[in-house]
N, C-alpha and C positions, 0 to 999 in steps of 0.2 A: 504494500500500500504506500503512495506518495504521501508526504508528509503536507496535510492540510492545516492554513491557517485563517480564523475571521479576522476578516479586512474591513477595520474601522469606515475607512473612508468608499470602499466599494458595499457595508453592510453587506456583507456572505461570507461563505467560507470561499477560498479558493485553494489551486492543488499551486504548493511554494516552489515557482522557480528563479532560483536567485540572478541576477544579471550577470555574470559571471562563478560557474562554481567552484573554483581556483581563488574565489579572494568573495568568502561570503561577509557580508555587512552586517551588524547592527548595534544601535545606536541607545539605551534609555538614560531617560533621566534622573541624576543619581541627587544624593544630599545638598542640602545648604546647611555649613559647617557652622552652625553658631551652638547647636543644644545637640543634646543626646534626640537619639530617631526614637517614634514612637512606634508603638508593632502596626499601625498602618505602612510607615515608610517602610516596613521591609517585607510587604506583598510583592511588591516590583523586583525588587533585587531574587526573591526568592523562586519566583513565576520566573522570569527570564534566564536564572539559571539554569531550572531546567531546558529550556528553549535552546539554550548554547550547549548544553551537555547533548539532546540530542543532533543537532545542526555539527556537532564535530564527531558525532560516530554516524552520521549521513555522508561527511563530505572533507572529513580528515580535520584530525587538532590542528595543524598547519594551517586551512583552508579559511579560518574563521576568525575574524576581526571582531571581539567585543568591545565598544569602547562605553565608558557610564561616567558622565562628567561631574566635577563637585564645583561647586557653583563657592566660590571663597571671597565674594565680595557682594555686600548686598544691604537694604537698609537694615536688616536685624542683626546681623553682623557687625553693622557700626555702632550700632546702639548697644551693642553687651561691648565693646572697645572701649569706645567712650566713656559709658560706666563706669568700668575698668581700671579705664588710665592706662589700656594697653596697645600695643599695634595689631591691627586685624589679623596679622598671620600671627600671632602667636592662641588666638580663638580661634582662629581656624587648623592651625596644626593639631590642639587639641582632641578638637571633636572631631575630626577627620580621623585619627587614630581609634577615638573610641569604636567609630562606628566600622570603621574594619576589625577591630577585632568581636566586634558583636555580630560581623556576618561570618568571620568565619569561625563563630561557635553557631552559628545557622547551617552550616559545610556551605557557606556561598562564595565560591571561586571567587579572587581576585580579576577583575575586568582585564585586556589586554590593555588598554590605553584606557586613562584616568585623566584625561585633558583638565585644566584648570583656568577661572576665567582671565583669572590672572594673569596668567603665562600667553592670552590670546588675545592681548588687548590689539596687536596690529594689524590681525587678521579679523579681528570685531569691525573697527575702523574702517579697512580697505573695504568691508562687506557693505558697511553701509553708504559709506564713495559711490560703491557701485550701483545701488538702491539709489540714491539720489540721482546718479546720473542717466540711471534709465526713466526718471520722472515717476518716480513712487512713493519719493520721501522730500521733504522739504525742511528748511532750517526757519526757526523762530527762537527769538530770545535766546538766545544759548542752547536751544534742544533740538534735534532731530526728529521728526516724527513720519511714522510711515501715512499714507496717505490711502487709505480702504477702500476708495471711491475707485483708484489706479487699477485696481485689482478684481478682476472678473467672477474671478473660483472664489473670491472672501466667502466663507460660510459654509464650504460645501461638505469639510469635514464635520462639525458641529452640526450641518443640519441647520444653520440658522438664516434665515433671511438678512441679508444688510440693512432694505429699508427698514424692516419690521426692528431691525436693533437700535438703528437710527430714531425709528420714532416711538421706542420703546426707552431711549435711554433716559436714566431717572441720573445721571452721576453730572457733577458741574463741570460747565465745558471751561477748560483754559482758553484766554483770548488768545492764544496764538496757535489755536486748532482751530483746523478748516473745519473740521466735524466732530462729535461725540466720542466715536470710535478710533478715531485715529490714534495711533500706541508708541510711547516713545523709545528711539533707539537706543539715543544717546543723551546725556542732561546734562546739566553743570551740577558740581558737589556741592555741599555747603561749607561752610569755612569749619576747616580742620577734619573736612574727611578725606578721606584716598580720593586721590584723581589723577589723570592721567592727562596726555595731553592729545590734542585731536583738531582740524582743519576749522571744527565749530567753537572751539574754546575747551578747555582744560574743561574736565567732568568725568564720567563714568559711562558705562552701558548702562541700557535696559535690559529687563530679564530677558525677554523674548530673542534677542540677537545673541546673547550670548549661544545656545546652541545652536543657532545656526551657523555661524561660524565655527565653531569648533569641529562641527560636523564637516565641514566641507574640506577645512583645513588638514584633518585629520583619516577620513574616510574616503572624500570624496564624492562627489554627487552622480546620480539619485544613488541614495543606501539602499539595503535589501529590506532591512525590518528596521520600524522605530516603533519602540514600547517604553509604555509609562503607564502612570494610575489613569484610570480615567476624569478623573478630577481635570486631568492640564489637555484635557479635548477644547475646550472655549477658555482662555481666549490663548494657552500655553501653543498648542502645537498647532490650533489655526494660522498663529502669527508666523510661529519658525513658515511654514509654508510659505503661507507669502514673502516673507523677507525673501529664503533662497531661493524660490523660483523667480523673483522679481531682479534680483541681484546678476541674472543671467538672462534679462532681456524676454522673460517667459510669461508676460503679464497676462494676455489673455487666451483664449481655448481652453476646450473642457480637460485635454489631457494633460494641460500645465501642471498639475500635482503630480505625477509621475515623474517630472523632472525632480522631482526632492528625497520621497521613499517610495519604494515600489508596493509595501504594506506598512497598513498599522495596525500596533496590539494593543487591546487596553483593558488590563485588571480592574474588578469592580471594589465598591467600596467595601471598608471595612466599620462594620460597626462595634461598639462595647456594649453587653450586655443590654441588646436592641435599642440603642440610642447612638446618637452620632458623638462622638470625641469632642468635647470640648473644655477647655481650662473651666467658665465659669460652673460646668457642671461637675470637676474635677475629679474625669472618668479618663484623663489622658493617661494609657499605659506606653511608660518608657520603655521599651527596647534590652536597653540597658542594666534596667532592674529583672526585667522579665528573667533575661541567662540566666542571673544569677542567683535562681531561685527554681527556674524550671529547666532542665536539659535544652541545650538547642534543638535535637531531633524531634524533641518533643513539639516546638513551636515553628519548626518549619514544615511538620504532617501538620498538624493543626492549621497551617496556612495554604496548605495544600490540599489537604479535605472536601473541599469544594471547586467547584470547575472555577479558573482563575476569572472568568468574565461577571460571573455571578456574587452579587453579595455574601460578604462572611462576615456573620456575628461571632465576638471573640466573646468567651463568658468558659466559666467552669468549667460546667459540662465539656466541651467539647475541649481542654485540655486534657481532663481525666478521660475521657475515649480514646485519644490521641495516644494519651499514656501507655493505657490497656491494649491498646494495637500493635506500638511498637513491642512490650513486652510480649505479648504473643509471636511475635516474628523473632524478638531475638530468643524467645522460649525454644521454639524448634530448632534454631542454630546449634542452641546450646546442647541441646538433646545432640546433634549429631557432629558435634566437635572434633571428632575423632575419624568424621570420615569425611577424605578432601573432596571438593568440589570439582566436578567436570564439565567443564565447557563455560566458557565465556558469553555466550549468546543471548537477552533475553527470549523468553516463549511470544509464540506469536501473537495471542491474544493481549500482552502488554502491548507490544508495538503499535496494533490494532488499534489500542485505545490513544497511548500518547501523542500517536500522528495525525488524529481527528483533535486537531486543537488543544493540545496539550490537555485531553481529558485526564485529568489524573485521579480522579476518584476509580474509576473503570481502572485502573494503571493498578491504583493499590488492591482492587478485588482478586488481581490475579496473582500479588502475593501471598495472599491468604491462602488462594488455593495452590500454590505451591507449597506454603509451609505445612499447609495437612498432608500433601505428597509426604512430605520429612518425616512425620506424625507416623503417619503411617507405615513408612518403609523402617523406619526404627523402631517400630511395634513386632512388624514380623522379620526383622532382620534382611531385608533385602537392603544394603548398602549401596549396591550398582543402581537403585532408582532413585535411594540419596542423593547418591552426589551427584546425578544427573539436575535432579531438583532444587538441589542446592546452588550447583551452580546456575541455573537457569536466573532464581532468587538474587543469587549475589550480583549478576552483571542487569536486571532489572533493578535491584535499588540503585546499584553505581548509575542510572539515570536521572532518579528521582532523587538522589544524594540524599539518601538513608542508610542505615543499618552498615554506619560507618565506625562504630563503636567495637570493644572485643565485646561479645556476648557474655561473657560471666561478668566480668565488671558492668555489663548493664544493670544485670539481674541482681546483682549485688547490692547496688545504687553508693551510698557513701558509709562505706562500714571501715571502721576501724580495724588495726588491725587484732587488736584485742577482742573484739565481738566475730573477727572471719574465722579465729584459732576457736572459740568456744564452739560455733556452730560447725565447725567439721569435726572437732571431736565428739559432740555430740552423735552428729549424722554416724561415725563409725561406731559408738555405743548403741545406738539405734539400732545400725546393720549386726550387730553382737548378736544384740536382745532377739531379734525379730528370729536370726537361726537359730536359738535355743529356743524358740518359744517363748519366751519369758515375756508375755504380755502386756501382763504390770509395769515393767520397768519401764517396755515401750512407751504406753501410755503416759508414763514421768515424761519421759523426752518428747515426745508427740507436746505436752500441756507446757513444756519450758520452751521449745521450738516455736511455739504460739504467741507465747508471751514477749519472746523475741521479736513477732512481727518477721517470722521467718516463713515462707510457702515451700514447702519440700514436693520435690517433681521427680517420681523413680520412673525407671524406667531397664531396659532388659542390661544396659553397662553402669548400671548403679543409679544412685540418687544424687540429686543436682537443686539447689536452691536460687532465691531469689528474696529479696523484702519484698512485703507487702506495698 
């Protein structure tokens, strides 16, 4: 089965073929480094992951360009500086750091390029020269502003009408906008922020240009895939559109948007315990705290749970399911520890599913039904269907970037090493008791094993444990 993906801007699925399969693109948008991420900001990283982990066992680890930019200058960034009393890049080195190491206790691959907008101020610049000089953007007062009217396709990702936006806008018009919608490139800074210097006067980018440039500079135009939340469908990735296809003389025709990305992906929202994340109702979960309190694999099946397009309510429940899943999957590893895996390949019924739009709820039903294969083959001793299943198992999670843990130390969870010596001597006083018959004593150890918070899992090569 070719590897199907929905296409924002075309609304369908289509079958992916990338403009070159020797050099695949794609492009999301990654942090603004001022605060730790909330477990919303890491659907995207974690959806896309997958997306790259299959896209380079389609078309080779060589073949595939990730790049996911951090946006390291911005007003909220100046504002925790300021604060401060410090220089933006020492707030943004920070959280920058943090939040890679909170994706890779996610297991989320480091991006191949990590552009910065920082580092892109010349190629920001040139891109909007060229915007202006194809008649799409104009200068007032110190700003640059792209000009919506210039532009044909405006709206067509979003779905939104121009006039209707036009005579819908409720936001106050600056006098030196032609129109309501018009978005700026470039600004001037205020005294004592970062600026840079530029043909309109010393200032800064707009958000909107920064990707598009970095995009162009970096990957090249049109990319293959550009993903992100769906939150930056109006007015985030409307705009990059127009900027880059404008910036190349492509202002009007209906196929102008194919000069920028060939598809778009977009994750749905995330909600907390059926409400939307907000400071004043102070439901915002950090990221950052989450790790360090729940396993990462535990909150990136929990992000994956649900088809990426679709809403996901984050709440409880569905971290303790999450929990209970993985434990079952690394329960059956455990069980068969002893006998190696064969074959690399996943089952076809996985493929099936992750190449229909990265469905990955379907993706995980078929490890379930592999690890009852395990179940089963170590019930009646056939090992050749083990590690047939196993490995099937092993190289279907290396997609989903699961079940990247050792297995007994899953099942183990955080035990000391003084409660790991108590409960295997136990478990051998057990296996004692149980060949003499000696009932009683069993039942001691069964009610202290309990009391431990310990699940004992026998099976035909002994007994194997876990915390509860």
């Amino acid at each position: 089965m070719s590897l199907v993906l929905y296409d924002t801007l075309h609304r369908e699925k289509r079958v992916f073929e990338p403009r070159d399969p020797n050099r695949v693109t794609l492009y999301v948008c990654g942090p603004t480094v001022y605060d730790h991420a909330h477990i919303g900001n890491a659907r995207p990283p974690v959806v896309f992951d997958v997306l790259v982990r299959l896209l380079r066992r389609e078309y080779g680890a060589d073949k595939v360009i990730y790049a996911r930019n951090v946006t390291d200058v911005d007003d909220k960034i100046n504002q925790r500086a300021a604060a401060l009393g410090v220089p933006i890049g020492e707030i943004t080195a920070k959280y920058e750091a943090h939040y890679l190491e909170d994706m890779a206790r996610l297991n989320v691959a480091p991006p191949d390029l990590a552009p910065h907008v920082t580092d892109h101020m010349d190629a920001i610049v040139r891109q909007i020269a060229a915007i202006v000089d194809a008649g799409c953007a104009y200068a007032a007062e110190g700003h640059v502003l792209f000009d919506v009217s210039s532009y044909s396709e405006y709206g067509r990702l979003s779905g939104r009408n121009l006039d209707d936006m036009i005579a819908g806008a409720r936001v106050e018009v600056a006098p030196y906008k032609k129109n309501p919608h018009d978005f700026v490139l470039w600004k001037p800074s205020k005294e004592a922020e970062p600026s840079w210097p530029s043909p309109w006067g010393d200032g800064r980018p707009g958000w909107h240009i920064e990707c598009s440039a970095m995009i162009e500079e970096n990957l090249g135009l049109p990319i293959d895939v550009h993903g992100g939340g769906i939150d930056l469908v109006f007015p985030h990735h409307e705009n990059e559109i127009a900027q880059g296809v404008c910036a190349h003389g492509h202002a009007h025709g209906p196929d102008a948007h194919d000069q920028y990305a060939r598809y778009w992906m977009h994750n749905g929202f995330l909600t907390v315990d059926a409400e939307k994340m907000s400071k004043s109702i102070g439901n915002v979960l950090l990221l950052h705290d989450l790790v360090r309190s729940i396993p990462g694999e535990v909150v990136r099946w929990a992000l994956l749970s649900a088809h990426y397009r679709q809403p996901l309510d984050w709440n409880q429940s569905l971290l303790d399911q999450s929990k209970k899943n993985l434990d079952r999957l690394y329960g059956a590893l455990h069980r068969a520890a002893a006998v190696e895996a064969d074959g690399d390949e996943p089952p076809a019924d996985f493929l099936k599913s992750i190449q229909d739009d990265l469905n990955t709820p379907g993706a995980m039903s078929t490890l379930f039904a592999l690890s009852s294969e395990i179940e089963r083959g170590m019930t009646s001793g056939d090992h050749a269907a083990v590690a047939a299943a196993k490995g099937r198992l092993m190289a279907a999670a290396d997609l989903l970037g699961v079940l990247q843990s050792d297995p007994a130390a899953w099942l183990e969870g955080e035990v000391d090493d003084a409660l790991r010596a108590e409960v295997e001597q136990l478990l051998r006083d057990r296996a004692t008791a149980r060949a003499a018959r000696d009932w009683p004593a069993a039942d001691r150890i069964r009610d202290r094993l309990n009391a431990l918070n310990v699940v004992v899992m026998d099976g035909p090569d002994g007994a194997t444990w876990r915390m509860k």
